[in-house]
Backbone atoms as SQL, in Angstrom:
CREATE TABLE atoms (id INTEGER PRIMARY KEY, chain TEXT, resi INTEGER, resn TEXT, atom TEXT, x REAL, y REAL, z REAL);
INSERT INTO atoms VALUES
  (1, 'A', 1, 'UNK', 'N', 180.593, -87.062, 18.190),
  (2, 'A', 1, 'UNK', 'CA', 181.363, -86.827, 19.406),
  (3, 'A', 1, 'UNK', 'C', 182.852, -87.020, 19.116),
  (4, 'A', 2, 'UNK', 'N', 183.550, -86.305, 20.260),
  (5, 'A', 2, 'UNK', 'CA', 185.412, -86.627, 19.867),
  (6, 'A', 2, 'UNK', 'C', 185.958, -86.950, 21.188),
  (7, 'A', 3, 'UNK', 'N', 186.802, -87.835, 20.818),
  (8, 'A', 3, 'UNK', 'CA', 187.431, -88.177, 21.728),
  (9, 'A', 3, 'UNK', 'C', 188.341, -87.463, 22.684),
  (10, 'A', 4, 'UNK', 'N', 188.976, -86.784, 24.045),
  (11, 'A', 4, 'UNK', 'CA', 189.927, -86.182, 24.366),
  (12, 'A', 4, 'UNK', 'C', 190.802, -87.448, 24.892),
  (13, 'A', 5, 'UNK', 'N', 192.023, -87.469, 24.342),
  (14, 'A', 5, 'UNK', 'CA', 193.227, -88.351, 24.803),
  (15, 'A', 5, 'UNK', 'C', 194.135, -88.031, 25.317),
  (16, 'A', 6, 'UNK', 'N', 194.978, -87.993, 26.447),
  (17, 'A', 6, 'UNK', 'CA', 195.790, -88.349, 27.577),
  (18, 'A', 6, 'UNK', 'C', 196.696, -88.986, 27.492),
  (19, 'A', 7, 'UNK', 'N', 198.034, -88.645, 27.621),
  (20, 'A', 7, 'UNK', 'CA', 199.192, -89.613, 27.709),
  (21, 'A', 7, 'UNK', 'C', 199.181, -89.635, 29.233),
  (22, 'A', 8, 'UNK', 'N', 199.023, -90.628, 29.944),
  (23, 'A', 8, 'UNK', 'CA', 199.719, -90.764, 31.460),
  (24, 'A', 8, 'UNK', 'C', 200.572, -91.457, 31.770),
  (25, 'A', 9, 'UNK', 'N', 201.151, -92.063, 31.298),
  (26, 'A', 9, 'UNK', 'CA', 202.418, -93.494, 31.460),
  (27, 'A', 9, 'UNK', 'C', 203.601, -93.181, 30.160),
  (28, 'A', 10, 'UNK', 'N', 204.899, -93.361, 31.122),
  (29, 'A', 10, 'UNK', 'CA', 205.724, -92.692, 29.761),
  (30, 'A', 10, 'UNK', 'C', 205.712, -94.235, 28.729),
  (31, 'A', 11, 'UNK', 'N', 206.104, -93.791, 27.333),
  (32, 'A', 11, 'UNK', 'CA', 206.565, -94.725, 26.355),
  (33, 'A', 11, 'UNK', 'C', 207.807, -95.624, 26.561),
  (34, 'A', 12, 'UNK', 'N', 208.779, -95.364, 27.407),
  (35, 'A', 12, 'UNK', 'CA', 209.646, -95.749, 27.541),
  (36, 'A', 12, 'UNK', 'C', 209.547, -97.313, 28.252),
  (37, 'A', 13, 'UNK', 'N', 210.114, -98.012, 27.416),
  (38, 'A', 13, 'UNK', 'CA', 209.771, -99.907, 27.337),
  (39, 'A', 13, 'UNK', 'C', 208.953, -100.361, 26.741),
  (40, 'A', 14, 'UNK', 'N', 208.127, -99.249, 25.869),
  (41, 'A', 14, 'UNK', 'CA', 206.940, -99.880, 25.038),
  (42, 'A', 14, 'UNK', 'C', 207.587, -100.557, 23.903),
  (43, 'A', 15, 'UNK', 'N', 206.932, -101.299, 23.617),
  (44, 'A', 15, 'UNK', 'CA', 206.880, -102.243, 22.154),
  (45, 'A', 15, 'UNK', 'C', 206.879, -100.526, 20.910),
  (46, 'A', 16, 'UNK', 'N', 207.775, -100.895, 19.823),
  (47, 'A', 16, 'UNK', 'CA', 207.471, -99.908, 18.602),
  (48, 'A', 16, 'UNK', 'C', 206.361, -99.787, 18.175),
  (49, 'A', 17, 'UNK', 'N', 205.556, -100.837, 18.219),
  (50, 'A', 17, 'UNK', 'CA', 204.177, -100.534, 17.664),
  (51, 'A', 17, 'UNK', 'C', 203.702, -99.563, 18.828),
  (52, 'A', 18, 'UNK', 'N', 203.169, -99.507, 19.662),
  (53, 'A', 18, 'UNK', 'CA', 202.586, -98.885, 20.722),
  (54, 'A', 18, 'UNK', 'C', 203.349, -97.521, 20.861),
  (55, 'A', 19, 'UNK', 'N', 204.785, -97.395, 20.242),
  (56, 'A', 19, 'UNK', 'CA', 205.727, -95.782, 20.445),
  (57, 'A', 19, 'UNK', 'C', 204.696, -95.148, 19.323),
  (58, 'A', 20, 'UNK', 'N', 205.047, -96.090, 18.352),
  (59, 'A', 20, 'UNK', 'CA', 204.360, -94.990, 16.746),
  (60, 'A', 20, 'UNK', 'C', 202.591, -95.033, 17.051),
  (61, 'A', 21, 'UNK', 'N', 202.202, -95.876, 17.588),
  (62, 'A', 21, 'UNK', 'CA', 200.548, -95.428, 17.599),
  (63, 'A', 21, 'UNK', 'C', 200.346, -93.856, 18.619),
  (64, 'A', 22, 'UNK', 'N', 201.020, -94.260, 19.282),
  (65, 'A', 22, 'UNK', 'CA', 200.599, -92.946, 20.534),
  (66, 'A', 22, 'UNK', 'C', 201.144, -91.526, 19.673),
  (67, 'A', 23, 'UNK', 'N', 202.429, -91.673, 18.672),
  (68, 'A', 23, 'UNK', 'CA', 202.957, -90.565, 17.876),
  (69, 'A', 23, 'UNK', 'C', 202.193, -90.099, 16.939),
  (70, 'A', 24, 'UNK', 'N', 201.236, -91.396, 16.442),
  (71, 'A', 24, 'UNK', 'CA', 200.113, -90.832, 15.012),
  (72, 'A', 24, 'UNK', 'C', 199.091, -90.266, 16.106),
  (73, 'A', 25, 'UNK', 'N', 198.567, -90.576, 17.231),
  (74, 'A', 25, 'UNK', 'CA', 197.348, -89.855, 18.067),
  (75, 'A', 25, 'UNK', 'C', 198.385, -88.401, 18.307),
  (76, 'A', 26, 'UNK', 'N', 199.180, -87.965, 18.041),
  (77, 'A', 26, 'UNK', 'CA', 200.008, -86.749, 18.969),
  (78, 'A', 26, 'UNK', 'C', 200.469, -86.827, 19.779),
  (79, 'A', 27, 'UNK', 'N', 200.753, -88.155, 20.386),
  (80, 'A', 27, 'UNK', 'CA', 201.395, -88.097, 22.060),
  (81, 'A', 27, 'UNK', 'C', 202.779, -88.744, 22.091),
  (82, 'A', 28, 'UNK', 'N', 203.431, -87.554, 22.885),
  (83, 'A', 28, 'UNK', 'CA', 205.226, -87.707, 22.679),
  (84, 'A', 28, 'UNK', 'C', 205.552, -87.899, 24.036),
  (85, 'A', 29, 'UNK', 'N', 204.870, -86.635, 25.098),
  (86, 'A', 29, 'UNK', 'CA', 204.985, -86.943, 25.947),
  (87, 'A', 29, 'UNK', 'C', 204.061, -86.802, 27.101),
  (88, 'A', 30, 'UNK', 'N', 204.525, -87.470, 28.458),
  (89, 'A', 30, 'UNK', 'CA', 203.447, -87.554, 29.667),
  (90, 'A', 30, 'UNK', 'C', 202.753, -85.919, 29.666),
  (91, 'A', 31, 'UNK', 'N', 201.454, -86.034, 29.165),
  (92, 'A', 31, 'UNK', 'CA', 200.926, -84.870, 30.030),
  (93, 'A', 31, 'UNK', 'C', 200.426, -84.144, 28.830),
  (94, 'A', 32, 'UNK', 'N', 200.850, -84.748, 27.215),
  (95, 'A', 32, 'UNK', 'CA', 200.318, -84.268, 26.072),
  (96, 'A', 32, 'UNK', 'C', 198.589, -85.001, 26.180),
  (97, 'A', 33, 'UNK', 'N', 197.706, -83.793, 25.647),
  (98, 'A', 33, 'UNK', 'CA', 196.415, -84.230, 25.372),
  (99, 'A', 33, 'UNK', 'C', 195.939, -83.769, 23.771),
  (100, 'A', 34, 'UNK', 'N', 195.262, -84.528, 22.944),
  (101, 'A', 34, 'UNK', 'CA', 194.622, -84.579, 22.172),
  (102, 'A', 34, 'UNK', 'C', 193.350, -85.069, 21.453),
  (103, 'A', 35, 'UNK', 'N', 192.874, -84.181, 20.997),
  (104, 'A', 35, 'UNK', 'CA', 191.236, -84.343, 20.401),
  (105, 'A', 35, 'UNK', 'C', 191.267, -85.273, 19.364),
  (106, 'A', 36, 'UNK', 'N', 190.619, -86.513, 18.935),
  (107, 'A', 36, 'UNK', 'CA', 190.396, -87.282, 17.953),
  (108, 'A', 36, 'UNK', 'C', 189.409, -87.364, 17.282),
  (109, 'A', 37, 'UNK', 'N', 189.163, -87.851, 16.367),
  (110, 'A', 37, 'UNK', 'CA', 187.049, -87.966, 15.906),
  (111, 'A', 37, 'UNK', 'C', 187.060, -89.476, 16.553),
  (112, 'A', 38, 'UNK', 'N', 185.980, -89.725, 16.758),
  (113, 'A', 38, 'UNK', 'CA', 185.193, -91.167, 17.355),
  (114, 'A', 38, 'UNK', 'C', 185.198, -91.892, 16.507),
  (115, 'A', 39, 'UNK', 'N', 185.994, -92.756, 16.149),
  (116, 'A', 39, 'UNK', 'CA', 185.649, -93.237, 14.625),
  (117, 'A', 39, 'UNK', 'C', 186.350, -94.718, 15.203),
  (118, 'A', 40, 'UNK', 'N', 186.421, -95.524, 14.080),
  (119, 'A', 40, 'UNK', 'CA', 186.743, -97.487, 14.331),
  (120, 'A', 40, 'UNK', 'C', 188.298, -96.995, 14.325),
  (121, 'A', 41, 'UNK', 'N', 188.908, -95.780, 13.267),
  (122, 'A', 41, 'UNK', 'CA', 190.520, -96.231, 13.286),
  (123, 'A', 41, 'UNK', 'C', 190.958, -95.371, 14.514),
  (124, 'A', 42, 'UNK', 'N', 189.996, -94.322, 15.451),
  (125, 'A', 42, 'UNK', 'CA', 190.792, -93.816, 16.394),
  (126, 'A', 42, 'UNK', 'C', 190.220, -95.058, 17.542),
  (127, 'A', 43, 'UNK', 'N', 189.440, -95.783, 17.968),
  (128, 'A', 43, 'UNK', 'CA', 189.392, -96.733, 18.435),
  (129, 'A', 43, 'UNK', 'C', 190.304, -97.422, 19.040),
  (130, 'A', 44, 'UNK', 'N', 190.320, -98.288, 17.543),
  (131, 'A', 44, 'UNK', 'CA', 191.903, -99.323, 17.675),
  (132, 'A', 44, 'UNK', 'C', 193.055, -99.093, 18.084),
  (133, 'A', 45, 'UNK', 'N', 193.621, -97.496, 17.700),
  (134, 'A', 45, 'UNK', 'CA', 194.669, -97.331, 18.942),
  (135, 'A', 45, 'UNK', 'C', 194.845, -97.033, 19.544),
  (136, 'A', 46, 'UNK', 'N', 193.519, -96.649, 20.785),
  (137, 'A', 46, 'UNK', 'CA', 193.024, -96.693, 22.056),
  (138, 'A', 46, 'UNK', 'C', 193.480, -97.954, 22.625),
  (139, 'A', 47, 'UNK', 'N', 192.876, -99.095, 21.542),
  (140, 'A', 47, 'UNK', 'CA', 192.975, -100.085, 21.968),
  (141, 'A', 47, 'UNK', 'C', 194.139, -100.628, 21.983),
  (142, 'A', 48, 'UNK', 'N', 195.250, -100.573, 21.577),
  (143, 'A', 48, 'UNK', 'CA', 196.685, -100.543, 21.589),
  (144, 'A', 48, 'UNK', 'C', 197.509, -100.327, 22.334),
  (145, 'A', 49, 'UNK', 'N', 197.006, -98.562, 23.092),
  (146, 'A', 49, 'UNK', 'CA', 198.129, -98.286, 24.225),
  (147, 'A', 49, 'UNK', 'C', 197.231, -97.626, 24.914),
  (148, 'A', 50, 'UNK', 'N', 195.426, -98.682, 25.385),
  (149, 'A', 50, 'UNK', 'CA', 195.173, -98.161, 26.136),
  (150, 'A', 50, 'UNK', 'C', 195.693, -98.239, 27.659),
  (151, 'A', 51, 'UNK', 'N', 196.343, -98.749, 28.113),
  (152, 'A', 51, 'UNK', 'CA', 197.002, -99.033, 29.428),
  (153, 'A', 51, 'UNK', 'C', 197.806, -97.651, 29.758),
  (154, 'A', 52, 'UNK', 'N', 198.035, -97.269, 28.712),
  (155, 'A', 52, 'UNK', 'CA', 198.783, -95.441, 28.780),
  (156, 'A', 52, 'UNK', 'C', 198.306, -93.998, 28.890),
  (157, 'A', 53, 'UNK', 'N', 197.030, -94.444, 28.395),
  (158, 'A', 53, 'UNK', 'CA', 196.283, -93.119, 28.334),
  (159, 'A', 53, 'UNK', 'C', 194.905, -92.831, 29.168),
  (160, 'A', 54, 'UNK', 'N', 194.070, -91.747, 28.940),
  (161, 'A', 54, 'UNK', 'CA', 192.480, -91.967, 29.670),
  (162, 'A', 54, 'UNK', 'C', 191.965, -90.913, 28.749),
  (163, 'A', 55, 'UNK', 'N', 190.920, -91.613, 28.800),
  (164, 'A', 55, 'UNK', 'CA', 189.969, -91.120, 27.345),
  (165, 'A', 55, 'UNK', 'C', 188.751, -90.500, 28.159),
  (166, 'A', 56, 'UNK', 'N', 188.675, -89.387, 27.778),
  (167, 'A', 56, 'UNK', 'CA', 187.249, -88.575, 27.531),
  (168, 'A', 56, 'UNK', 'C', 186.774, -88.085, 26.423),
  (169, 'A', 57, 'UNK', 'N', 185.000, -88.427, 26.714),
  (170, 'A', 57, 'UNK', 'CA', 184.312, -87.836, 25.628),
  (171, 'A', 57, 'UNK', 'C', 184.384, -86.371, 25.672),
  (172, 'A', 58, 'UNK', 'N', 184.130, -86.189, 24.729),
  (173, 'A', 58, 'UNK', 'CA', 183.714, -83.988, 24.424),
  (174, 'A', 58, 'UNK', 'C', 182.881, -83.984, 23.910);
């Protein structure tokens, strides 16, 4: 299965770690979506800036 990811909350005031995780998933800005594989390292930075995004399966 793959993940579909969602930027909904802008980056702006985030911590650098949380700017560059959302930039390695593809997300620059509000309203960008991208496909991931299901895997432990797309996970973790779900788990990072999940407060920003919304995740669906595909």
């Amino acid at each position: 299965m793959a993940k579909e990811i969602k930027l909904v909350k802008s980056l702006i005031s985030c911590k650098k770690n949380q700017i560059d995780t959302a930039h390695s998933l593809g997300l620059k800005k509000i309203g960008d979506v991208t496909t991931q594989p299901d895997n432990s390292q797309t996970m973790g930075k779900i788990k990072t800036i999940s407060h920003l995004v919304e995740v669906k399966e595909v």
